[in-house]
C-alpha positions as CSV (number, residue, x, y, z in Angstrom):
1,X,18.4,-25.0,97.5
2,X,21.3,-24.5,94.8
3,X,21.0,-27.9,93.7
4,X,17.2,-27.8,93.4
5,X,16.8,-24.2,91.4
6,X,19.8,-26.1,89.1
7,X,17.6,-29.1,88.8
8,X,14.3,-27.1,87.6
9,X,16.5,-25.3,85.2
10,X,17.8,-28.3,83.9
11,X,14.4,-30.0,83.1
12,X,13.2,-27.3,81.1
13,X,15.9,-28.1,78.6
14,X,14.9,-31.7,77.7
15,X,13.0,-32.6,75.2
16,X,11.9,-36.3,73.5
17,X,15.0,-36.2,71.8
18,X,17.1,-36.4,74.8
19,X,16.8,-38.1,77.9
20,X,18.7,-38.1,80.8
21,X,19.5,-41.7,82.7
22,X,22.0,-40.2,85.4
23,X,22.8,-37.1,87.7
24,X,25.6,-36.9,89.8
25,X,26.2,-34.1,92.3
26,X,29.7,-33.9,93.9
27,X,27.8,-31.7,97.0
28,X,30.0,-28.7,96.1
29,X,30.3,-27.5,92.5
30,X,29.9,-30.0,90.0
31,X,27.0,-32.0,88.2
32,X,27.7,-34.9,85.8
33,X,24.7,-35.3,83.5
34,X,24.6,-38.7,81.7
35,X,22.2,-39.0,79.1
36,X,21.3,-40.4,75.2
37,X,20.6,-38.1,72.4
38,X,18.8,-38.6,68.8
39,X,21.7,-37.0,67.1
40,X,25.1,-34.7,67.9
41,X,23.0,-31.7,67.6
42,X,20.6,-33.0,70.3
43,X,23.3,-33.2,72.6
44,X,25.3,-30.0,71.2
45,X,21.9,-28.0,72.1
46,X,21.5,-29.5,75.3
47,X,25.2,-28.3,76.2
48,X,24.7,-24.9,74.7
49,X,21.7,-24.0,76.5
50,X,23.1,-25.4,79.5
51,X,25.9,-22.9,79.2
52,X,23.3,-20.3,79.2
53,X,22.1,-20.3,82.4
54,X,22.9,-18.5,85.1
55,X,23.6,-21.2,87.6
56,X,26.3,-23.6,85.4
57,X,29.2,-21.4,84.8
58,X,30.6,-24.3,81.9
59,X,29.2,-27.0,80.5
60,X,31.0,-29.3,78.0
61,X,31.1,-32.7,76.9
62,X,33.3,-35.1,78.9
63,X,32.4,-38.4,76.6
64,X,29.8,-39.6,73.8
65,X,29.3,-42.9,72.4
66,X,26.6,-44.7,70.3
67,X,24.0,-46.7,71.6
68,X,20.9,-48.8,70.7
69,X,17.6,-49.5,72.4
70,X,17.6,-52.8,73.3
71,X,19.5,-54.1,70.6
72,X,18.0,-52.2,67.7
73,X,20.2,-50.6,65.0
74,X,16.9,-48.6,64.1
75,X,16.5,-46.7,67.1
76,X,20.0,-45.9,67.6
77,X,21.0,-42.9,70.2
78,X,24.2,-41.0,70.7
79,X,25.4,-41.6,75.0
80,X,26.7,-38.3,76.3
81,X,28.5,-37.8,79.4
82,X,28.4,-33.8,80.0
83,X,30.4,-31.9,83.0
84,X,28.6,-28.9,84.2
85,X,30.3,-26.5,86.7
86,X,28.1,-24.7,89.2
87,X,28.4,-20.6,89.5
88,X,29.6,-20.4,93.6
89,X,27.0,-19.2,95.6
């Protein structure tokens, strides 16, 4: 139930500027969110308003690199790995 209340929270933050392409839960405690970003502020948002929910008691980013849409230098997004540790329950 945990993991589903986290996942509702989690989609309220995204917006067309971010999108996530990944979610791993470890079945205890932590979520890995993998994702691409327009910009560092895209994903520096995401990360702060992560940290403010109740459920995730940090949220930071583990790794970020840049990436293009199928090859296109024009529509280039930021990667983002980000580590989220769930409150206990």
């Amino acid at each position: 139930m945990l993991r589903l209340l986290w996942i509702i929270q989690v989609k309220t933050l995204l917006s067309k500027r971010v999108k996530f392409t990944k979610l791993d839960y470890n079945g205890s405690n932590q979520i890995l969110i993998e994702g691409m970003a327009a910009s560092d502020q895209d994903i520096l948002k995401l990360i702060s308003n992560l940290n403010n929910k109740k459920l995730i008691s940090q949220a930071s980013l583990a790794s970020m690199d840049l990436s293009s849409d199928s090859g296109n230098t024009n529509n280039a997004m930021k990667g983002f790995l980000i580590n989220c540790i769930l409150e206990n329950a």
